[in-house]
Structures are given as structure tokens and as C-alpha cells.
N, CA, C and O atoms as CSV, one atom per row, in Angstrom:
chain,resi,resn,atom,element,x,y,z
A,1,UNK,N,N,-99.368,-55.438,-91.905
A,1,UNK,CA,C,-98.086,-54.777,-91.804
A,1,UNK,C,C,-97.409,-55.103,-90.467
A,1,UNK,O,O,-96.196,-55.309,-90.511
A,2,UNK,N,N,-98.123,-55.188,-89.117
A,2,UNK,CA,C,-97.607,-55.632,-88.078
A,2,UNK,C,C,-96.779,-56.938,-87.951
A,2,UNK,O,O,-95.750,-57.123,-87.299
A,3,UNK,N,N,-97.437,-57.748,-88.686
A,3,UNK,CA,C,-96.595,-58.903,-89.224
A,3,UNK,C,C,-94.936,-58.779,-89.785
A,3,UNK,O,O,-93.811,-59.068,-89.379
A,4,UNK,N,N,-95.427,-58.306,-90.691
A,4,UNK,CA,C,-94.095,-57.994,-91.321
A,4,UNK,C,C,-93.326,-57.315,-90.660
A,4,UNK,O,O,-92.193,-57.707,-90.381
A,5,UNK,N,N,-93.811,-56.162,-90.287
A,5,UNK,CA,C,-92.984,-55.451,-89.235
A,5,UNK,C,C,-92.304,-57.048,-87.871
A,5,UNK,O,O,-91.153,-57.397,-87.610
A,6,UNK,N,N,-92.805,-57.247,-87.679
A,6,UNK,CA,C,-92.229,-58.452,-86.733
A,6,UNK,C,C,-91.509,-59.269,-86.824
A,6,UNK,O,O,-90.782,-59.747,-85.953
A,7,UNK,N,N,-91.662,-59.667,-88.404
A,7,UNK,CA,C,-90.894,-60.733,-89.305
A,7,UNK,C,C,-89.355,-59.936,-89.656
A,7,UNK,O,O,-88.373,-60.670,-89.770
A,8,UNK,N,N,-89.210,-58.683,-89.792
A,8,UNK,CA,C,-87.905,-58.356,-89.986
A,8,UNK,C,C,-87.373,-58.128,-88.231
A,8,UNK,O,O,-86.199,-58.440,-88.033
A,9,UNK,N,N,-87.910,-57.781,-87.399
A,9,UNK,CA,C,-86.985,-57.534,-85.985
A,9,UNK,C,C,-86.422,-58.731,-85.913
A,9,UNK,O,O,-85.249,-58.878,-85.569
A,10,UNK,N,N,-87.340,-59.866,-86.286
A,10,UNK,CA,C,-87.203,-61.489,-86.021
A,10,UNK,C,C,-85.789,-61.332,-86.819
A,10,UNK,O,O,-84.751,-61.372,-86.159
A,11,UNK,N,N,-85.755,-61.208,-87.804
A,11,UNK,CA,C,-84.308,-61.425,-88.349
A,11,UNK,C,C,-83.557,-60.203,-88.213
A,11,UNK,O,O,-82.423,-60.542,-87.876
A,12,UNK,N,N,-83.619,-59.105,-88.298
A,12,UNK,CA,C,-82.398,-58.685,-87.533
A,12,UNK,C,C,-82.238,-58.634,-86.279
A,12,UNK,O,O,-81.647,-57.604,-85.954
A,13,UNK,N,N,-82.561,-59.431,-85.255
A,13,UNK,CA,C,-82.068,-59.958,-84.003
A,13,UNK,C,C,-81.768,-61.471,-84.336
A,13,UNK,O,O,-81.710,-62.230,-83.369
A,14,UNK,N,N,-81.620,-61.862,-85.276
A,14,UNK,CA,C,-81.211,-63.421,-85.684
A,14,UNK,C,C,-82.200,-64.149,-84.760
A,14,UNK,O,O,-81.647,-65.107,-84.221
A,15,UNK,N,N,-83.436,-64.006,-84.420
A,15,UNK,CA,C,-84.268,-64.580,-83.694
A,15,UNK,C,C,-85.244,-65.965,-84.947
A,15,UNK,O,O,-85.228,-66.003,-86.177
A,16,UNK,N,N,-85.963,-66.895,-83.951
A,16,UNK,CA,C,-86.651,-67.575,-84.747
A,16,UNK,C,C,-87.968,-67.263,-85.250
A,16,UNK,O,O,-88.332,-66.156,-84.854
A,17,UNK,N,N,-88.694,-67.770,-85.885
A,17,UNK,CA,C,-90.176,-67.835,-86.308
A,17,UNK,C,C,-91.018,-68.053,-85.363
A,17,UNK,O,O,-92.168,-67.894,-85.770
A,18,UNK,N,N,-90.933,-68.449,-83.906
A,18,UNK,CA,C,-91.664,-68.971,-82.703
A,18,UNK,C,C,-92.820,-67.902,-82.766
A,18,UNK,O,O,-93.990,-68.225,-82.971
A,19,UNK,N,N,-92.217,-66.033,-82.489
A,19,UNK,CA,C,-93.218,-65.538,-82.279
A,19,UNK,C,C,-94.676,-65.114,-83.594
A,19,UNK,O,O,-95.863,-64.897,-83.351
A,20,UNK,N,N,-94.042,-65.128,-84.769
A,20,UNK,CA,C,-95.173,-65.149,-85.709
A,20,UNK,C,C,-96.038,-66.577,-85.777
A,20,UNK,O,O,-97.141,-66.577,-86.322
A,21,UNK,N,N,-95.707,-67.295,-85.434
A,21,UNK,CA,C,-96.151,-68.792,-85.399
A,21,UNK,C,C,-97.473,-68.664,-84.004
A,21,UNK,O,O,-98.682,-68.867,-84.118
A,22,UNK,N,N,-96.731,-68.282,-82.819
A,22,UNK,CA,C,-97.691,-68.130,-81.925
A,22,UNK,C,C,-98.640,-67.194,-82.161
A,22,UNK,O,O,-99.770,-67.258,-81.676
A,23,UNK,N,N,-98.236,-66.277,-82.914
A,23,UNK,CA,C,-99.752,-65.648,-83.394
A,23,UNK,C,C,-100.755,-66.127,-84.002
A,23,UNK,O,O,-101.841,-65.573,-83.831
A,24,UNK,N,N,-100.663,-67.214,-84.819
A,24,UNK,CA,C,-101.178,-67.730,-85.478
A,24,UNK,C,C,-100.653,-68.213,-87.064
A,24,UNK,O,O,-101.090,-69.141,-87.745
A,25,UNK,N,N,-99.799,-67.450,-87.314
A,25,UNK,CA,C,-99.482,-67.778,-88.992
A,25,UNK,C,C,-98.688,-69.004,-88.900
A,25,UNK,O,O,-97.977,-69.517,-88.036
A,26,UNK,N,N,-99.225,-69.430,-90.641
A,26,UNK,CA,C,-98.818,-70.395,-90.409
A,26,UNK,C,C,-97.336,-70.379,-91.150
A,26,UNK,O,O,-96.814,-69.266,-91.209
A,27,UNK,N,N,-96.530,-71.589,-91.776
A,27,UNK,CA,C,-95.765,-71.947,-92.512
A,27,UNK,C,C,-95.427,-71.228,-93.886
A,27,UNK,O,O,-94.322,-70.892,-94.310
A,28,UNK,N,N,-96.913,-71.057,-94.575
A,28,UNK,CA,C,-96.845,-70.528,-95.919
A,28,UNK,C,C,-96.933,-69.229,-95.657
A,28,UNK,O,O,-96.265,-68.361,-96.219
A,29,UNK,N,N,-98.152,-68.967,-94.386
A,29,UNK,CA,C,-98.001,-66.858,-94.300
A,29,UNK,C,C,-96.392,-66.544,-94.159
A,29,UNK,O,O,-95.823,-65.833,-94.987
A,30,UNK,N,N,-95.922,-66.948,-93.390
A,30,UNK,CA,C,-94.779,-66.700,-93.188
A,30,UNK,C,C,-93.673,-66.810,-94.162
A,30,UNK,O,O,-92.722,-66.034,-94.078
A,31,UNK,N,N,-93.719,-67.576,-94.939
A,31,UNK,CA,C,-93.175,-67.818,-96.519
A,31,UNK,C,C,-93.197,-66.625,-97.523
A,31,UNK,O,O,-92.371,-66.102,-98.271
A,32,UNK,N,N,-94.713,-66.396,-97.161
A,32,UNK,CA,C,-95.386,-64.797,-97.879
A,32,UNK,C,C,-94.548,-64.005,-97.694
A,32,UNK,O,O,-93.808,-63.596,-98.589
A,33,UNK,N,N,-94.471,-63.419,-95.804
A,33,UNK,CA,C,-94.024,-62.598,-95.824
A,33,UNK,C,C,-93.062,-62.312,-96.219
A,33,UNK,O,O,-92.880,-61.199,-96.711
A,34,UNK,N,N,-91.904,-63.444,-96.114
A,34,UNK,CA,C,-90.472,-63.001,-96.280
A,34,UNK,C,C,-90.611,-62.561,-98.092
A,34,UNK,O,O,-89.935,-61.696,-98.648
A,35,UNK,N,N,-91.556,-63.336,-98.673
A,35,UNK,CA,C,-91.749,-62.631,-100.419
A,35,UNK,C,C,-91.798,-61.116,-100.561
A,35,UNK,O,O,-91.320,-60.366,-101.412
A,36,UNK,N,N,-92.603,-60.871,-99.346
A,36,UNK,CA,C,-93.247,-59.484,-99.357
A,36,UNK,C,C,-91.699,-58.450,-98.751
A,36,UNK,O,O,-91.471,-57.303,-99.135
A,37,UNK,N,N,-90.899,-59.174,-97.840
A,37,UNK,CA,C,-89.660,-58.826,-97.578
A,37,UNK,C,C,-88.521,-58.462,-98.578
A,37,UNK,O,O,-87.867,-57.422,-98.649
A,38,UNK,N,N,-88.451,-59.720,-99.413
A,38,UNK,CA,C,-87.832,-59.582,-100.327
A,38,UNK,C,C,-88.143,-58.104,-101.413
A,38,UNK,O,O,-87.413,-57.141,-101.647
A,39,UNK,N,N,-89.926,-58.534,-102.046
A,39,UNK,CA,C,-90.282,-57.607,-103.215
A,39,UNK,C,C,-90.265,-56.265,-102.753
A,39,UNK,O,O,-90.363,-55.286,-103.494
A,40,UNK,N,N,-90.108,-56.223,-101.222
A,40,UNK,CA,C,-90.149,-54.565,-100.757
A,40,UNK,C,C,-88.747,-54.090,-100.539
A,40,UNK,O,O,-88.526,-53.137,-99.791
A,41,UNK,N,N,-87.966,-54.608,-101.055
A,41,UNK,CA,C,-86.659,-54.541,-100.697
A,41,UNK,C,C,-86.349,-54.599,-99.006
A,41,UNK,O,O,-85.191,-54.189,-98.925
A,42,UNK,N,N,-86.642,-54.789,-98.162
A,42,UNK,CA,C,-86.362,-55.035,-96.767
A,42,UNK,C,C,-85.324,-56.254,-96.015
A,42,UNK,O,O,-84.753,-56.359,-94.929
A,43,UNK,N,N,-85.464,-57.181,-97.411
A,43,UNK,CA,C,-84.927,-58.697,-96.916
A,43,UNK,C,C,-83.906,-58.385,-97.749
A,43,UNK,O,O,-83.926,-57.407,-98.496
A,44,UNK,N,N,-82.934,-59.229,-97.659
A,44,UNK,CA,C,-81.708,-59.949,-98.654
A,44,UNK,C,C,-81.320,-61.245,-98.353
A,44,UNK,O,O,-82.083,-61.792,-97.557
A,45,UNK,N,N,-79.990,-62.196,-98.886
A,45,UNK,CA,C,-79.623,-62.768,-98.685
A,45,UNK,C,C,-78.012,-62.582,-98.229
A,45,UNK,O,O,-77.350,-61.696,-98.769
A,46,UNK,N,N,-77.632,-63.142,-97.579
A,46,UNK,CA,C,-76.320,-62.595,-97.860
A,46,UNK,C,C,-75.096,-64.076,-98.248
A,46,UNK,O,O,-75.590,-65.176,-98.004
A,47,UNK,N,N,-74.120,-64.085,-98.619
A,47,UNK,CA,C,-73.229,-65.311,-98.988
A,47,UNK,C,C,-73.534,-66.776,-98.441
A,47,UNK,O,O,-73.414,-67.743,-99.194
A,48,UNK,N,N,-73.842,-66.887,-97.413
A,48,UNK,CA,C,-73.931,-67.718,-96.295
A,48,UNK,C,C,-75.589,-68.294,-96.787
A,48,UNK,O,O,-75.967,-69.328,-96.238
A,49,UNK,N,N,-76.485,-67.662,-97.744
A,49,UNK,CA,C,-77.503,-68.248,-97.843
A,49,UNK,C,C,-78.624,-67.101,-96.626
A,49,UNK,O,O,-79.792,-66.830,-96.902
A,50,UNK,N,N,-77.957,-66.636,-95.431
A,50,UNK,CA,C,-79.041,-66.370,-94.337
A,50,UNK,C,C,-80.138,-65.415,-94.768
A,50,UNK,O,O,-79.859,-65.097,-95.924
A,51,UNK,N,N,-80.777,-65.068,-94.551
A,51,UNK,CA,C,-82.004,-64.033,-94.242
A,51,UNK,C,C,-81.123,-62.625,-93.648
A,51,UNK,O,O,-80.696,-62.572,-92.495
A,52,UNK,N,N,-80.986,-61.772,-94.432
A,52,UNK,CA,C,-80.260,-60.471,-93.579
A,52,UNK,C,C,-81.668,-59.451,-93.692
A,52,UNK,O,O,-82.635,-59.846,-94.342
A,53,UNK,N,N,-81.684,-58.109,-92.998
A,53,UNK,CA,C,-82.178,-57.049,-93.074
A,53,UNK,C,C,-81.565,-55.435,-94.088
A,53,UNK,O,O,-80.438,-54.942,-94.034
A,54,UNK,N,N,-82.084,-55.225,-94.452
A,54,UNK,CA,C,-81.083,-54.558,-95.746
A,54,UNK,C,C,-81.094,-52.810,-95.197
A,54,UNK,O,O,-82.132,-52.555,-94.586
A,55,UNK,N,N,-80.486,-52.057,-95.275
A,55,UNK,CA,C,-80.654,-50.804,-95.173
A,55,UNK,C,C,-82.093,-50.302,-95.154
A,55,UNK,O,O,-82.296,-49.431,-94.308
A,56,UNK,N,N,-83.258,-50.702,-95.987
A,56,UNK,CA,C,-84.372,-50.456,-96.334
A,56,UNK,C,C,-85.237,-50.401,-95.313
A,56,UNK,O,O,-85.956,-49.495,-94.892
A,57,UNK,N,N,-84.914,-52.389,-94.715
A,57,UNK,CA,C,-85.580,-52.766,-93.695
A,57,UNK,C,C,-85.247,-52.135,-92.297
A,57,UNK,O,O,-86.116,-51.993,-91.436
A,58,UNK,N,N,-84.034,-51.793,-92.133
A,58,UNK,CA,C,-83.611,-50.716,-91.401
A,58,UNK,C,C,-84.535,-49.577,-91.036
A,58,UNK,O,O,-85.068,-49.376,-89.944
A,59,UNK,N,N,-84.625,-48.896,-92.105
A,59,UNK,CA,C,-85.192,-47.714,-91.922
A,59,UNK,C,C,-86.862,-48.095,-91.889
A,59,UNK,O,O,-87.569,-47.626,-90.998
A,60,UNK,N,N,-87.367,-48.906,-92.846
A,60,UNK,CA,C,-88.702,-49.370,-92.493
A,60,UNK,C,C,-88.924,-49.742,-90.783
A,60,UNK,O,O,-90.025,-49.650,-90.241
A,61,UNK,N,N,-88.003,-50.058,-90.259
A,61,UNK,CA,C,-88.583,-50.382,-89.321
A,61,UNK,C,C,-88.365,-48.960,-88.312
A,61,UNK,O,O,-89.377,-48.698,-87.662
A,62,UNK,N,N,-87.342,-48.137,-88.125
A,62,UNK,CA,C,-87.201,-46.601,-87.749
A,62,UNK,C,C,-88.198,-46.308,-87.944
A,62,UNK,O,O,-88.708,-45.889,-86.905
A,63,UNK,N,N,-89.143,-46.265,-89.126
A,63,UNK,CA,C,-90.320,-45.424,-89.467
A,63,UNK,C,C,-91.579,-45.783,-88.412
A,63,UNK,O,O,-92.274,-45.063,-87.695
A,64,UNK,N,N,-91.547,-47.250,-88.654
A,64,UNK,CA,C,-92.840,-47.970,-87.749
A,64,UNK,C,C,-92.651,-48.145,-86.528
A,64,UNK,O,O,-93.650,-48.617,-85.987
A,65,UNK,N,N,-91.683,-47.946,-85.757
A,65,UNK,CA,C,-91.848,-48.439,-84.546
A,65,UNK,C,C,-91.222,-47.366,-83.652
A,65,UNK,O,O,-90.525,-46.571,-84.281
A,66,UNK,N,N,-91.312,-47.136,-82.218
A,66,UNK,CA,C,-91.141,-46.317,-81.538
A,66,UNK,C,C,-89.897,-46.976,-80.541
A,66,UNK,O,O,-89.138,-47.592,-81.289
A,67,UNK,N,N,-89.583,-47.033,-79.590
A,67,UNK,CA,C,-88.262,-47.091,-79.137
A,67,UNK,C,C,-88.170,-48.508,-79.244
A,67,UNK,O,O,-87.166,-49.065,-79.688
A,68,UNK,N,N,-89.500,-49.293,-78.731
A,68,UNK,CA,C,-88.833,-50.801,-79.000
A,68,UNK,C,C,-90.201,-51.559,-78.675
A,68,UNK,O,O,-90.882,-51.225,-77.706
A,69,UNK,N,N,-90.581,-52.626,-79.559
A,69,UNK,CA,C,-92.088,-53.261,-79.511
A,69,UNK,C,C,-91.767,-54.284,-78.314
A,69,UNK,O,O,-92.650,-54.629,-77.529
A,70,UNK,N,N,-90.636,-54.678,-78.240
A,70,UNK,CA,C,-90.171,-56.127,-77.483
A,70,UNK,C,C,-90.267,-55.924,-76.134
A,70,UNK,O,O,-90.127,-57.063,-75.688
A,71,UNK,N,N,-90.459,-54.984,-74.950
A,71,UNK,CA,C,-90.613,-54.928,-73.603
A,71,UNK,C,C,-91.094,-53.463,-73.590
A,71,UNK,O,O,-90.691,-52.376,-74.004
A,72,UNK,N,N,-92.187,-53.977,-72.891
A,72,UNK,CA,C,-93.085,-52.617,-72.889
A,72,UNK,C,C,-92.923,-52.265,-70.690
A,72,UNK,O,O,-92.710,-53.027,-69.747
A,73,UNK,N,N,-93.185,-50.673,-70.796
A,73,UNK,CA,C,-93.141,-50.466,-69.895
A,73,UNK,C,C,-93.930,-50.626,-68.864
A,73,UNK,O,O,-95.139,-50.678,-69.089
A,74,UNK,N,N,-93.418,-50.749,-67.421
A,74,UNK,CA,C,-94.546,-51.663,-66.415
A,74,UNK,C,C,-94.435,-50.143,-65.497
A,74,UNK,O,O,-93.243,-49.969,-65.242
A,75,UNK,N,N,-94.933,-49.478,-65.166
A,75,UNK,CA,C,-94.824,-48.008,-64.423
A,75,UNK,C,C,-94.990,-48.355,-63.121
A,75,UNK,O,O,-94.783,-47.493,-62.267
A,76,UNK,N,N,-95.429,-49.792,-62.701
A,76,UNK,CA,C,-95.898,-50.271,-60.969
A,76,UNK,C,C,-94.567,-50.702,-60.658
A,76,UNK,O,O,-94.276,-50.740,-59.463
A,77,UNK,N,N,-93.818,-50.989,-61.388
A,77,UNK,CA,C,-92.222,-51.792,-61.088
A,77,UNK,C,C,-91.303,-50.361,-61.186
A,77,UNK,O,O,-90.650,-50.541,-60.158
A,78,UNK,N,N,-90.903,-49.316,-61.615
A,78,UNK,CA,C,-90.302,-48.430,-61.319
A,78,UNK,C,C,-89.866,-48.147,-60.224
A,78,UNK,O,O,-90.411,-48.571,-59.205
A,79,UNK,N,N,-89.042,-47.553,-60.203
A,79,UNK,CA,C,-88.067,-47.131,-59.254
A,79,UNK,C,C,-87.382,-45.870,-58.984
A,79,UNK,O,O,-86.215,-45.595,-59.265
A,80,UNK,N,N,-88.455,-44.967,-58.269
A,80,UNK,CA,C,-87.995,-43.262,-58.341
A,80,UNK,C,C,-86.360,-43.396,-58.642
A,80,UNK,O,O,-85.694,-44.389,-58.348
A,81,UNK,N,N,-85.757,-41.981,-59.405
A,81,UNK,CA,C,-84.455,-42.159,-59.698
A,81,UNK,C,C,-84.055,-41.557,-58.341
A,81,UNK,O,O,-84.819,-41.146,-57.468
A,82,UNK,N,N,-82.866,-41.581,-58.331
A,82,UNK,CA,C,-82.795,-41.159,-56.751
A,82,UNK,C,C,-80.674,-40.799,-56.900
A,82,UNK,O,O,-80.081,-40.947,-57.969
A,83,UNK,N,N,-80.091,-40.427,-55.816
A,83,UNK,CA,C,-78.878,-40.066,-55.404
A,83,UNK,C,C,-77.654,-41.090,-56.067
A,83,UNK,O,O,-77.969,-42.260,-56.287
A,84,UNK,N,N,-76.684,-40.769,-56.284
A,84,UNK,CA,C,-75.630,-42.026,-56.295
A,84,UNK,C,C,-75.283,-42.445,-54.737
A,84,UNK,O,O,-74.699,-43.477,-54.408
A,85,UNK,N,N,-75.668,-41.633,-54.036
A,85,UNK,CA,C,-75.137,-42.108,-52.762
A,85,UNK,C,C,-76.400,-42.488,-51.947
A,85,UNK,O,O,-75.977,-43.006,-50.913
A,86,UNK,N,N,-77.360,-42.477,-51.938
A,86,UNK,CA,C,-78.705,-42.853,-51.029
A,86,UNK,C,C,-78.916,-44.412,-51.349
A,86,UNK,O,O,-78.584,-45.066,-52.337
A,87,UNK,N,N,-79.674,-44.831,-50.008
A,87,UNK,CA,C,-79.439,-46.200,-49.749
A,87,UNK,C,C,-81.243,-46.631,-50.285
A,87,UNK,O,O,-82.316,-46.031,-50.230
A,88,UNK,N,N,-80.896,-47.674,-50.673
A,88,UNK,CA,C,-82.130,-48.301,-51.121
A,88,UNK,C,C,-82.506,-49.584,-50.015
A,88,UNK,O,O,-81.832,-50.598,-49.835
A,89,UNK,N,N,-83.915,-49.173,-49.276
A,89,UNK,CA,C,-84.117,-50.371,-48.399
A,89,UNK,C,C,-86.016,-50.621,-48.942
A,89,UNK,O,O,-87.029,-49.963,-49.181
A,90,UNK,N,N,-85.494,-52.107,-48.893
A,90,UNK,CA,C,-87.415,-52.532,-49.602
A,90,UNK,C,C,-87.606,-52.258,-48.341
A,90,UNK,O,O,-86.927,-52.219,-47.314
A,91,UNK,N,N,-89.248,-51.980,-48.818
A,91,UNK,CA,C,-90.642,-52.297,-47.543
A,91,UNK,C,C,-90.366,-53.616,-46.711
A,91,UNK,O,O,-89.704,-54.584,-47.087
A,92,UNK,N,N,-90.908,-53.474,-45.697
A,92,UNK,CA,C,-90.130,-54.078,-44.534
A,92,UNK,C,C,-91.382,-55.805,-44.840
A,92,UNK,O,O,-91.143,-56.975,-44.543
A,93,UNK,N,N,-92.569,-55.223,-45.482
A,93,UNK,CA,C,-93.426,-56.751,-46.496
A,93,UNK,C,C,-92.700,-57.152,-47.237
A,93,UNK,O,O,-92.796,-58.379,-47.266
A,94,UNK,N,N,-92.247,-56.922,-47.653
A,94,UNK,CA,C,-91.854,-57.758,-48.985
A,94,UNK,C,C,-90.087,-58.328,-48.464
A,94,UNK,O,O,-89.475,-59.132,-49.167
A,95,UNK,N,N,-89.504,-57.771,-47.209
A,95,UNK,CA,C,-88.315,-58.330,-47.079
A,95,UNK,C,C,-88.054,-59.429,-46.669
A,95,UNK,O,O,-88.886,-59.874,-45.879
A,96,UNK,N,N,-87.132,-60.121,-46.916
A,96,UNK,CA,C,-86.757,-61.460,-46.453
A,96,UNK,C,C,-86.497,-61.426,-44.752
A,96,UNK,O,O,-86.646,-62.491,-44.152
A,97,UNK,N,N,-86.223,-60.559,-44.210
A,97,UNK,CA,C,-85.810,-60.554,-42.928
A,97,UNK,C,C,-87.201,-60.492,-42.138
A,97,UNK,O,O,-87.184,-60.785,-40.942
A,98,UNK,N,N,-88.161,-60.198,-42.625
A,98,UNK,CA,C,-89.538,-59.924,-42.200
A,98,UNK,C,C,-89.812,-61.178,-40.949
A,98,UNK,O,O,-90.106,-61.027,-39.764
A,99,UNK,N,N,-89.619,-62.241,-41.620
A,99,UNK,CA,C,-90.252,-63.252,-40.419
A,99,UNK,C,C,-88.816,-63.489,-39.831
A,99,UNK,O,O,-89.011,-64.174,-38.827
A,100,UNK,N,N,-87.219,-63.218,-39.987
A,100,UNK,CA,C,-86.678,-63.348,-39.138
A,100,UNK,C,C,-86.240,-62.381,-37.879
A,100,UNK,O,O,-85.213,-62.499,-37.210
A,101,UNK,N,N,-87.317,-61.358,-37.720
A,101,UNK,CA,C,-87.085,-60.722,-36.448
A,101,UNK,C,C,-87.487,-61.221,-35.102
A,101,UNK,O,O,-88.303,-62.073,-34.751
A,102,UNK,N,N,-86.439,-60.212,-34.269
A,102,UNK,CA,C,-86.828,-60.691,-32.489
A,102,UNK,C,C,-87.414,-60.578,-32.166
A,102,UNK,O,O,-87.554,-59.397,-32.485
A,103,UNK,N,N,-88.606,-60.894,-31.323
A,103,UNK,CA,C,-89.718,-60.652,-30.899
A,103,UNK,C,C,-89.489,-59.956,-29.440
A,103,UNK,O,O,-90.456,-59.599,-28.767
């Protein structure tokens, strides 16, 4: 199901096959799935011939997934929320000015 689930974000973000491919599937799984897209009602076609996502797949995917599979959160990169008016200065390591001070 994770598959599939992947195979429709892939098309409703008009994205390619790259990432089911790097998982491993091949040509024909991927053929499958979109069958399995289709027979579950999730896929369509639309005039143009393309691969669309249908209302179904819509909500199939609302059901399975939580705010978003595609960038997961890094909690070490955050950034306390802070003032509209308070000044943000990096650690004085990590600044560029670091090796240009006066001695």
C-alpha cells in the first residue's frame, strides 16, 4: 500500500516515476500499480491522455497520510519562534566574520 500510496502523490504533484524506481520497482510493478490505481478508482485519465488523481485518490490519500510524507521534520535545525522585532545573530562558530576579527 505504501507504494501506491506514493504512486498517486507522484501524480498529483505531476512528478516522475524516479522515486518508486529507486526503491526498487520495477517497470511492470509500476504498471501494476497504476492498474491497481485505476481498479480502485484513485487514477483517471483525463482528455489529454495524462494520469490525473480522482476525488477518490484525493481522499485515499487524506486517509493515509499525515501532514506530508515528502520532508520530514529535523528538530536540530529549528529555530525557537521568537518577536517580530528581535534580532537574530548566529553563534559567533559558525559565523563568517569569525576568522575576520581584530586581534
Amino acid at each position: 500500500m505504501a507504494h501506491l500510496i506514493l504512486l498517486i502523490q507522484l501524480i498529483s504533484s505531476r512528478g516522475g516515476f524516479g522515486p518508486l524506481l529507486n526503491k526498487g520497482l520495477t517497470y511492470s510493478q509500476i504498471s501494476a500499480l497504476i492498474e491497481e490505481g485505476f481498479k480502485s478508482g484513485y487514477l483517471s485519465e483525463n482528455t489529454d491522455n495524462d494520469l490525473i488523481v480522482t476525488e477518490n485518490g484525493l481522499s485515499f490519500l487524506r486517509e493515509h497520510c499525515k501532514k506530508s510524507l515528502w520532508i520530514t521534520h529535523q528538530d536540530k535545525y529549528r529555530i525557537p519562534r521568537s518577536n517580530v522585532k528581535d534580532v537574530y545573530l548566529p553563534e559567533l562558530k559558525s559565523s563568517f566574520f569569525k576568522d575576520k576579527q581584530a586581534h
